[in-house]
C-alpha positions as CSV (number, residue, x, y, z in Angstrom):
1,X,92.3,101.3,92.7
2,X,92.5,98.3,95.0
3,X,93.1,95.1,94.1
4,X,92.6,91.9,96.8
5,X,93.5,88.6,96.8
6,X,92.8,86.0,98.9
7,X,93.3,82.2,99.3
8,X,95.5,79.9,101.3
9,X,98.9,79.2,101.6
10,X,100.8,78.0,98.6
11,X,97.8,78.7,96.1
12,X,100.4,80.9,94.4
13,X,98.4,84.4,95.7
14,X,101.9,86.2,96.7
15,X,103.9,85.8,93.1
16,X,100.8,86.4,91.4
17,X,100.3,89.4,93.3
18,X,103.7,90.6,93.2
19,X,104.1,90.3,89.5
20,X,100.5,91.9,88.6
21,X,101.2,94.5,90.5
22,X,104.4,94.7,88.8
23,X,102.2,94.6,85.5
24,X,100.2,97.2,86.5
25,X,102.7,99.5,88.1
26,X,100.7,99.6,90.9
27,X,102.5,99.1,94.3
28,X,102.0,95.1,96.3
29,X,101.7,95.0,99.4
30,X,101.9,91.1,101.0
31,X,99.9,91.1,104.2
32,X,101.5,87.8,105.0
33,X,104.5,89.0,106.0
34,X,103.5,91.3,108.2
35,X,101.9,88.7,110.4
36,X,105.2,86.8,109.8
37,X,107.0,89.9,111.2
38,X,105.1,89.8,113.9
39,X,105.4,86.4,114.9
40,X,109.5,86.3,114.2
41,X,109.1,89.2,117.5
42,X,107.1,87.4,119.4
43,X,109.3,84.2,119.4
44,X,112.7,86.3,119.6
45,X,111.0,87.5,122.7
46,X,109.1,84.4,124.1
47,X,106.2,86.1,124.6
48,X,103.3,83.4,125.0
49,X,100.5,84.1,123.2
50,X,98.1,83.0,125.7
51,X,99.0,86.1,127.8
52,X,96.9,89.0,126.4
53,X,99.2,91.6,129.0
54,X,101.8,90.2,127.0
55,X,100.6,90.3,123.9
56,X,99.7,93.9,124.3
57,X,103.2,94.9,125.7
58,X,104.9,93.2,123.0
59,X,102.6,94.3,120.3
60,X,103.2,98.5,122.2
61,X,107.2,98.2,121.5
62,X,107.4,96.1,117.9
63,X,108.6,99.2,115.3
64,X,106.9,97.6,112.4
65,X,106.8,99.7,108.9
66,X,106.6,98.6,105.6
67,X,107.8,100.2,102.4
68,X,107.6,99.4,98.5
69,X,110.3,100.0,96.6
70,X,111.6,99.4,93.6
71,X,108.6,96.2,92.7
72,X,110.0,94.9,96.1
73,X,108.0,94.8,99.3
74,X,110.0,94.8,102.4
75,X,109.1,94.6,106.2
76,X,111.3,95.7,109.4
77,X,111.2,95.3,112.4
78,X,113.3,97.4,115.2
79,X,114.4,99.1,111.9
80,X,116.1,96.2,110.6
81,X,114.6,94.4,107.5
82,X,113.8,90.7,108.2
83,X,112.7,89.5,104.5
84,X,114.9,86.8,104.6
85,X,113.9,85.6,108.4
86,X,110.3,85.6,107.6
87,X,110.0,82.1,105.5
88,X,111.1,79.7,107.6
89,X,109.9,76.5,109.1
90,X,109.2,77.6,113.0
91,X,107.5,80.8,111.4
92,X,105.3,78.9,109.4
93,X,104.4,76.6,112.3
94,X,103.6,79.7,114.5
95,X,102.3,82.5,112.3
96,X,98.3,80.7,111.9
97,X,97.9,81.0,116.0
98,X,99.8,84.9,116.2
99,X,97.4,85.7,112.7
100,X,93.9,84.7,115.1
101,X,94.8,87.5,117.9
102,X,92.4,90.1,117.8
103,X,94.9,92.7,118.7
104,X,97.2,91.5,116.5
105,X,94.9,91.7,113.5
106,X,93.5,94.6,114.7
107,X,97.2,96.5,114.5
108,X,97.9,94.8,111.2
109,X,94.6,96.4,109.7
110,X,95.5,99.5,110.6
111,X,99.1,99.7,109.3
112,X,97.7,98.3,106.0
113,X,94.7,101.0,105.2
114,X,97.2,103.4,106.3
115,X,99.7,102.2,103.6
116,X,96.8,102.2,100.9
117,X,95.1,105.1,101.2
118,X,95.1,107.1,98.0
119,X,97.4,103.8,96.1
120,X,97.1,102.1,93.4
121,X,97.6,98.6,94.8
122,X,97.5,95.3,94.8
123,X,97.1,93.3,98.1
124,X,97.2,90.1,98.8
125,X,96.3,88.0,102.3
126,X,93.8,85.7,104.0
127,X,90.7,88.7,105.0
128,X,91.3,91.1,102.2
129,X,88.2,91.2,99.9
130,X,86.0,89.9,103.0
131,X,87.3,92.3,106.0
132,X,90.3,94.9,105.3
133,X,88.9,96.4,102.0
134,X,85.0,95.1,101.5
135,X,85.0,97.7,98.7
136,X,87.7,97.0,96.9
137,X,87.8,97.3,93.0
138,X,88.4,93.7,92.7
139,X,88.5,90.8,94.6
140,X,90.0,87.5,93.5
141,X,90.1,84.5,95.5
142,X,92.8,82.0,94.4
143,X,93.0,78.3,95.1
144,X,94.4,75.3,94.5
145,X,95.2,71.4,94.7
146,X,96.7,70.7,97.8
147,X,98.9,68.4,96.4
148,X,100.2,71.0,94.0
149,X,100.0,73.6,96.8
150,X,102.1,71.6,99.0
151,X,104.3,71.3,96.0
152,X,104.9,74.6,95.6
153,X,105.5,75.4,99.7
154,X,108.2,72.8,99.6
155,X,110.1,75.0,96.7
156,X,109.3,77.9,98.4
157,X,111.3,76.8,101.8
158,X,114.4,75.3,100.8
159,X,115.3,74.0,104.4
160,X,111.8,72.1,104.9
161,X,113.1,68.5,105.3
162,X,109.1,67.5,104.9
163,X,107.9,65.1,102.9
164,X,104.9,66.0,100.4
165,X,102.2,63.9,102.4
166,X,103.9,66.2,106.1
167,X,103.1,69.2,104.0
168,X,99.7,68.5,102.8
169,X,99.0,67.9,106.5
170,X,100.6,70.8,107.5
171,X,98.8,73.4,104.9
172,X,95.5,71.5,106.0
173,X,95.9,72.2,109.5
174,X,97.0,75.6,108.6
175,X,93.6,76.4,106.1
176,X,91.3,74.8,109.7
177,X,92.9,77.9,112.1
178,X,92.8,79.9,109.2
179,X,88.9,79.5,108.2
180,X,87.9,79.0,111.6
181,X,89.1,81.6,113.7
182,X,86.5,83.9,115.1
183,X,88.4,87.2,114.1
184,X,88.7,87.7,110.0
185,X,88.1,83.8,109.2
186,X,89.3,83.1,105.4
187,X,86.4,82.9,103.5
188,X,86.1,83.4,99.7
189,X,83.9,86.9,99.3
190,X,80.9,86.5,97.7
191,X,81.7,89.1,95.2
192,X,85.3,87.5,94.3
193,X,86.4,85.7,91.1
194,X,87.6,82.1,92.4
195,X,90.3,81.2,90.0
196,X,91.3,77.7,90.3
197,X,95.6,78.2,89.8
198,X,96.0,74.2,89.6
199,X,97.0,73.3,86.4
200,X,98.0,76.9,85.8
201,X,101.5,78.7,85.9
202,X,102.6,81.7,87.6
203,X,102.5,83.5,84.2
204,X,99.3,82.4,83.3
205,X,97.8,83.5,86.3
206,X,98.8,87.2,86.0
207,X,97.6,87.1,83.0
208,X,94.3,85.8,83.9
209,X,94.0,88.4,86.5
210,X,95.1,91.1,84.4
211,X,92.7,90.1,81.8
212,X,89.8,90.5,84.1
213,X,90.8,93.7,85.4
214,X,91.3,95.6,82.1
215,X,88.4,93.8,80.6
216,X,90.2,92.2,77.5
């Protein structure tokens, strides 16, 4: 069974995701950091993304692989895992413009329906429901306040010396590359339950979720 969930950043998608996957047993895989992986290479490197022979070199010697283990989702890159170098500030500045490269997207893809053939999973990104699996089991799109999702960013990145009004403006910019790139735009699928995670907590959205999917 596959599970997708979309939304923008700090809706809450990735615990959500994490923890109902969890609840399900089922493995997570967080698309996000992927693209984050790929973008911490691509600035160790300097490769300038307005250079597709670039692009296309780097993208031909990044050893990307991901792996699920024990409920914890982990990316490497050049065989070293770089969880904790994927959540920080120039990351999150970069990651919307490396995410709208077709060739990027289009090795991401492939990694990811590789990883979930034959799984029970749950996925969470930005073109999920609408582009990676159009068939999927179920497909949620999750959203939020941008107050309360800039909120939640700010405790997510505890080096962010941002105020809550630089944030907003910062998730906004990020949610205009994001839904109006020409490759994989975030849209909500047409088929997708919108939940609304505003006034909600972490808990209470897995259970919402989980609710849905085993009909109670």
């Amino acid at each position: 069974m596959i599970i997708a969930i979309d939304g923008p950043a700090g809706s809450g998608k990735s615990t959500t995701a994490r923890l109902l996957a969890k609840k399900l047993d089922f493995i997570y895989l967080d698309t996000g950091a992927m693209y984050r992986a790929v973008t911490l290479f691509f600035l160790d490197n300097k490769i300038d993304l307005t250079n597709s022979d670039e692009v296309s070199s780097a993208l031909n010697k990044i050893n990307l692989k991901i792996e699920n283990r024990s409920s914890s989702f982990n990316v490497f890159v050049q065989n070293t895992n770089v969880n904790n170098l994927i959540r920080d500030e120039l990351i999150n500045k970069n990651v919307s413009n490396v995410s709208e490269i077709y060739s990027v997207r289009k090795k991401m893809v492939e990694i990811q329906r590789e990883f979930s053939s034959n799984k029970d999973i749950v996925i969470e990104g930005r073109d999920i429901g609408s582009h990676v699996f159009p068939n999927a089991d179920y497909k949620f799109y999750i959203e939020a306040d941008i107050n309360v999702r800039a909120s939640r960013r700010m405790k997510d990145l505890s080096n962010a010396n941002k105020s809550l009004d630089d944030m907003c403006k910062l998730l906004l910019e990020r949610d205009k590359i994001d839904s109006n790139r020409n490759i994989s735009p975030l849209i909500k699928p047409k088929d997708a339950y919108v939940v609304d995670t505003t006034s909600l907590s972490i808990e209470e959205q897995v259970i919402k979720l989980f609710n849905i999917i085993t009909n109670n």
